[in-house]
Backbone as CSV, one residue per row, in Angstrom:
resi,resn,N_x,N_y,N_z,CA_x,CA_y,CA_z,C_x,C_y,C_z
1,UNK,34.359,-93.411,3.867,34.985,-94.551,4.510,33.960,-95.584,4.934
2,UNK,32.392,-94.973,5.112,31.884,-96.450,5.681,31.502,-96.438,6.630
3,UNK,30.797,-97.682,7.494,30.576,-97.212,8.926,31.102,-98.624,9.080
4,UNK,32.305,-98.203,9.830,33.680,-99.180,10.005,33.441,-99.490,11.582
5,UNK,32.640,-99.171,12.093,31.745,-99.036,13.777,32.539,-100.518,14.611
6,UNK,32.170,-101.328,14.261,32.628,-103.032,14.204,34.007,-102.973,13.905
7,UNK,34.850,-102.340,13.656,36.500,-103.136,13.171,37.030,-102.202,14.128
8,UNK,36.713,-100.899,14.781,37.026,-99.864,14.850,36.745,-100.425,16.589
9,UNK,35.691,-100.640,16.992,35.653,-101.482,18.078,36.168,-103.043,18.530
10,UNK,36.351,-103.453,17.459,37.590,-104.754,17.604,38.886,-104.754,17.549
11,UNK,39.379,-103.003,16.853,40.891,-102.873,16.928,41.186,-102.411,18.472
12,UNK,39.960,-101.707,18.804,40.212,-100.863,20.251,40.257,-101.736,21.334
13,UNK,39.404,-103.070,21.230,39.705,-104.009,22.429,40.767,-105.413,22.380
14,UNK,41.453,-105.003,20.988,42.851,-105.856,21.155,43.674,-104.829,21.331
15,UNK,43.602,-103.880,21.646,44.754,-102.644,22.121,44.481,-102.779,23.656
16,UNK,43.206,-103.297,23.847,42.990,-102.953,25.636,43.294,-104.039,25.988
17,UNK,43.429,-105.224,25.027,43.866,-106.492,25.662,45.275,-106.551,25.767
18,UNK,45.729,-106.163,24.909,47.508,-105.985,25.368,48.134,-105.243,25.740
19,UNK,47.154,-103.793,25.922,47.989,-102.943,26.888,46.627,-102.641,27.328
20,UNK,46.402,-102.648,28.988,44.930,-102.764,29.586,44.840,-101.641,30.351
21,UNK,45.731,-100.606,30.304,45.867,-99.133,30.434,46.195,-98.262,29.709
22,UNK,46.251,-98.179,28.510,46.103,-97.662,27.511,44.860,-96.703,27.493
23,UNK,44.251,-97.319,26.714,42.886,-96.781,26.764,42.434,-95.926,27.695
24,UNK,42.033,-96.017,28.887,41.755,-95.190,29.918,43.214,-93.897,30.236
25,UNK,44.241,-94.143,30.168,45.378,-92.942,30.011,44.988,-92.343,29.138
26,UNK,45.149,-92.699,27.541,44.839,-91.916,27.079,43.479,-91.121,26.842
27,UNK,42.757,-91.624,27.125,41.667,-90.834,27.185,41.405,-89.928,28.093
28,UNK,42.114,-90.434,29.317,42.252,-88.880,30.308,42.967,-88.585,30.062
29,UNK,44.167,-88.438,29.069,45.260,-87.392,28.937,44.276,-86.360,27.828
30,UNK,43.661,-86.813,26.544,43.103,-85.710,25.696,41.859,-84.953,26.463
31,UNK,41.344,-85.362,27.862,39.941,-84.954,28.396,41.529,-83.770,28.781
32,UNK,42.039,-83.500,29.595,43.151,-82.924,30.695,43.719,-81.964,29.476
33,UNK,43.921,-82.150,28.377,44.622,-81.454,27.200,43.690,-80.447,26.745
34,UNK,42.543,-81.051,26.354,41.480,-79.855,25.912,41.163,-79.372,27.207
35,UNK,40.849,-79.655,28.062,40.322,-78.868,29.172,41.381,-77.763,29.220
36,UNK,42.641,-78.122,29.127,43.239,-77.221,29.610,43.233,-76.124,27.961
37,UNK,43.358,-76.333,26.881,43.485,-75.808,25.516,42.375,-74.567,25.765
38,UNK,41.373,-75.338,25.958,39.908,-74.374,26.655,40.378,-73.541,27.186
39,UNK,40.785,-73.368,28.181,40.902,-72.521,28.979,42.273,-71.698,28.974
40,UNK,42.990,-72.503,28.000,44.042,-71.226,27.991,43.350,-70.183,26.887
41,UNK,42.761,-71.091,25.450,42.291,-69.838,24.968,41.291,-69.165,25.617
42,UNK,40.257,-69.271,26.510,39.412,-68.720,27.476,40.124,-66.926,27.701
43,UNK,41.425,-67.319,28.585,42.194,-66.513,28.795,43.072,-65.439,28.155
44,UNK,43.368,-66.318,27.110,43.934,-65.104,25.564,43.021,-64.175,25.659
45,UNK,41.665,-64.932,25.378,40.749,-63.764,24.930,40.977,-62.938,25.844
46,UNK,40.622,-62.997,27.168,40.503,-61.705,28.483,42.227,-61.075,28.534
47,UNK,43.685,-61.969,28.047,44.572,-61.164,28.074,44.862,-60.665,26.930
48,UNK,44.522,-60.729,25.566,44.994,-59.831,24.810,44.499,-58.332,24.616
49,UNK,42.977,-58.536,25.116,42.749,-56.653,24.578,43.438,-55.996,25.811
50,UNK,44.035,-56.429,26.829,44.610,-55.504,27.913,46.015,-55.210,27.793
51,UNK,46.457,-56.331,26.893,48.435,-55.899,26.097,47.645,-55.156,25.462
52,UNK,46.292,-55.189,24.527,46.463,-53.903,23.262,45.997,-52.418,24.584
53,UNK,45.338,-52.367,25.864,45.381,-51.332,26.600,46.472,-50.932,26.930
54,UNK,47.335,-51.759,27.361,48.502,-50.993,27.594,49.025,-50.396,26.538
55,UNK,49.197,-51.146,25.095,49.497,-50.202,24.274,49.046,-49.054,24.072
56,UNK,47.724,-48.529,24.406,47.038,-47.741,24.197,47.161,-46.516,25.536
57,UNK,47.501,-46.905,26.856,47.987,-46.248,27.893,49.183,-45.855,27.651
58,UNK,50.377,-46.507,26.708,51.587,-46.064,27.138,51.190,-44.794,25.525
59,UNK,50.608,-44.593,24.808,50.129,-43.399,23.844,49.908,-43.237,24.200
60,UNK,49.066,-42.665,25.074,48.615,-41.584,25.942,49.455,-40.999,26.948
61,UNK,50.229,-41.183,27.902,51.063,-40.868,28.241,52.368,-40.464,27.516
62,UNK,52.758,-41.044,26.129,53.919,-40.201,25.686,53.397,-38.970,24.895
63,UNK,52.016,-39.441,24.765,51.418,-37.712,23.960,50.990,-36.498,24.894
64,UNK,50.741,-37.416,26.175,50.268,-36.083,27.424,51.587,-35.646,27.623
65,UNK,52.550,-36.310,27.876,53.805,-35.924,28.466,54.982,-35.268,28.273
66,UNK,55.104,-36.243,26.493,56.178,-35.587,25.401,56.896,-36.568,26.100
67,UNK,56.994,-37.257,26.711,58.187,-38.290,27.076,57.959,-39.276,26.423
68,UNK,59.412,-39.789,25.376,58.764,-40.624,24.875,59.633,-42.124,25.817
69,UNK,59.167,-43.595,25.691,59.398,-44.746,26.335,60.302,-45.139,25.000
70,UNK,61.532,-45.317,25.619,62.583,-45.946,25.039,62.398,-47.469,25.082
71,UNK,62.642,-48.361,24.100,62.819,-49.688,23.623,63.104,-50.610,25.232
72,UNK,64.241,-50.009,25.562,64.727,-50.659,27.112,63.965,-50.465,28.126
73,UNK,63.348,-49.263,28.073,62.152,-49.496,29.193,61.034,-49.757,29.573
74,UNK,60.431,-49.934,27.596,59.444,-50.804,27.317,59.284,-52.396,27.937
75,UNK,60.832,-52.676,27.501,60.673,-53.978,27.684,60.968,-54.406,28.984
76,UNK,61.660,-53.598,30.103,61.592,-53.591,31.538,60.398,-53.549,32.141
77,UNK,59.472,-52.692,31.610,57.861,-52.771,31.752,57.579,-53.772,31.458
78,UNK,57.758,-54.548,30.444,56.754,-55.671,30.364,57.748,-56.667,30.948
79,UNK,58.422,-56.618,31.471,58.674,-58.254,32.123,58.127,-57.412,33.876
80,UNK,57.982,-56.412,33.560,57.441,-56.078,35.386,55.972,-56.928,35.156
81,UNK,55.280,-56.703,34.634,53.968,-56.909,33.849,53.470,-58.282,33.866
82,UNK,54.938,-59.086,33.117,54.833,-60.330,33.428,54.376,-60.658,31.069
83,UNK,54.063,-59.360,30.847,53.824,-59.844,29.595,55.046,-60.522,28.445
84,UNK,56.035,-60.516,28.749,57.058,-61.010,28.024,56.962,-62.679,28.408
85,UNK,56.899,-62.927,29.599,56.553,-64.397,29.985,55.229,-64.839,29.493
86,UNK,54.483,-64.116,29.226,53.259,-64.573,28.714,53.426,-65.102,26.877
87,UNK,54.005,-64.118,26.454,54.285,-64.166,24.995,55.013,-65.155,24.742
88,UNK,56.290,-65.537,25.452,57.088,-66.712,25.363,56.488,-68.066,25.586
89,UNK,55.358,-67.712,26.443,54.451,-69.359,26.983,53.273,-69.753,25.880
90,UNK,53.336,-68.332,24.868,52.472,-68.868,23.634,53.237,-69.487,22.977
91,UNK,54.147,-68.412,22.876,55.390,-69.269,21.396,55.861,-71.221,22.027
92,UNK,56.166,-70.709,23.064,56.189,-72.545,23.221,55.202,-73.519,23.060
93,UNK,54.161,-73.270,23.575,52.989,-73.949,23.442,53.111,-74.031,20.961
94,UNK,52.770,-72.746,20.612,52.536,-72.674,18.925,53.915,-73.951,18.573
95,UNK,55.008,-73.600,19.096,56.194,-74.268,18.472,56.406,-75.995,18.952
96,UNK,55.211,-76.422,19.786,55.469,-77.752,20.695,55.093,-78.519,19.234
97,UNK,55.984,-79.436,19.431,56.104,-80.794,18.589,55.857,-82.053,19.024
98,UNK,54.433,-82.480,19.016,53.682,-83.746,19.840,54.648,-84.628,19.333
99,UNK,55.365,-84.910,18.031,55.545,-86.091,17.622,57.258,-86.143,18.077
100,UNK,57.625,-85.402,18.643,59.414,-85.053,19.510,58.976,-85.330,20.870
101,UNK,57.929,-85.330,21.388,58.263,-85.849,22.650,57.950,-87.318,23.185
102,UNK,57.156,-88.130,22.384,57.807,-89.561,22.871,58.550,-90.203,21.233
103,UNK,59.022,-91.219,21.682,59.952,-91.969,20.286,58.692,-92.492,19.867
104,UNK,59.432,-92.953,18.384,58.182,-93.613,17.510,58.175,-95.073,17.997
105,UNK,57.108,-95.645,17.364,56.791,-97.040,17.811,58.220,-97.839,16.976
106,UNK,58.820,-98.698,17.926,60.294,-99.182,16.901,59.491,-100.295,15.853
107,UNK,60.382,-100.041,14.546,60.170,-100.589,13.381,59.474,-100.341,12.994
108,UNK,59.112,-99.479,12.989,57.907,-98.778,12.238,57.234,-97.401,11.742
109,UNK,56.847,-96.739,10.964,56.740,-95.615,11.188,55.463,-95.201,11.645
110,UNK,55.863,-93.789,12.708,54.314,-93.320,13.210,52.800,-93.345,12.770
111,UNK,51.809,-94.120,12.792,50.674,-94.087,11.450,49.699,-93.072,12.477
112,UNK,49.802,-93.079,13.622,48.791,-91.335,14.224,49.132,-90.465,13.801
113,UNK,48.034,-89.873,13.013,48.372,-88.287,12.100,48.948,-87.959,13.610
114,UNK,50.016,-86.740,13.038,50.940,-85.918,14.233,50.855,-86.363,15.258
115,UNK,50.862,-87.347,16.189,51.210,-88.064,16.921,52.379,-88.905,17.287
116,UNK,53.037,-89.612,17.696,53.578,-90.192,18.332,52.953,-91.686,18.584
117,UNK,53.964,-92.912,18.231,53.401,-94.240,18.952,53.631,-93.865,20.268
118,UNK,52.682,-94.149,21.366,52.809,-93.868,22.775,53.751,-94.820,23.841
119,UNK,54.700,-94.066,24.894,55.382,-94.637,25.359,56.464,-95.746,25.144
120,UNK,56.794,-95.632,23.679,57.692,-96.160,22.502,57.263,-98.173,23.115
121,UNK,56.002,-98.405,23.168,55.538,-99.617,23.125,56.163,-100.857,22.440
122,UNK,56.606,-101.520,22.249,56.393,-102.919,21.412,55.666,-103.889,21.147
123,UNK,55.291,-104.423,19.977,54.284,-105.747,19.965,53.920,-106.528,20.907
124,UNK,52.889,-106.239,21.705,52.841,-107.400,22.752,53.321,-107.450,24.033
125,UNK,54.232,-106.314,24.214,54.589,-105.736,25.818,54.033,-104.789,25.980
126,UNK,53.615,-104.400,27.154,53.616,-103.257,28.058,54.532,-102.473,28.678
């Protein structure tokens, strides 16, 4: 592509000239997004090998015991646990659709890869 450095900095300060908060929102919204992305995967890491311990505790106990954990009380365990809410707060997060939660820019179609035109803007208003 070039080193487009110059057009790329003249498109960005007629965006700040007609919307003069733009720029600074969004840029603390993606600092606030990864920070947080960080740190949820941070956390996967430290919560998944302890769902695979429990898996590994509840074998051991149905082999010490001979009791085995029925389906229903598996899953009563894990919402005691809190791990069923955990699993559901991945799947929402995997299944979120950036470009469904604001409208597109009108008359036009979205040109931010998977994005969204922001705050369904128009030419020249704020």
């Amino acid at each position: 592509m070039g080193d487009r450095a110059e057009e790329v900095a003249l498109l960005a300060a007629r965006i700040a000239a007609d919307y003069p908060t733009l720029p600074h929102a969004l840029r603390a919204s993606v600092a606030r997004a990864c920070h947080f992305a960080g740190r949820l995967e941070a956390e996967l890491r430290t919560y998944a090998p302890l769902e695979a311990s429990l898996n590994g505790a509840l074998q051991c106990i149905e082999d010490r015991t001979g009791w085995q954990v029925d389906e229903e009380l598996l899953m009563l365990l894990l919402d005691r646990f809190g791990v069923n809410n955990a699993r559901l707060a991945v799947e929402r997060i995997k299944h979120m659709d950036l470009d469904s939660l604001a409208p597109a820019y009108p008359g036009s179609a979205a040109r931010v890869a998977h994005s969204p035109r922001i705050w369904g803007m128009t030419c020249g208003k704020a």
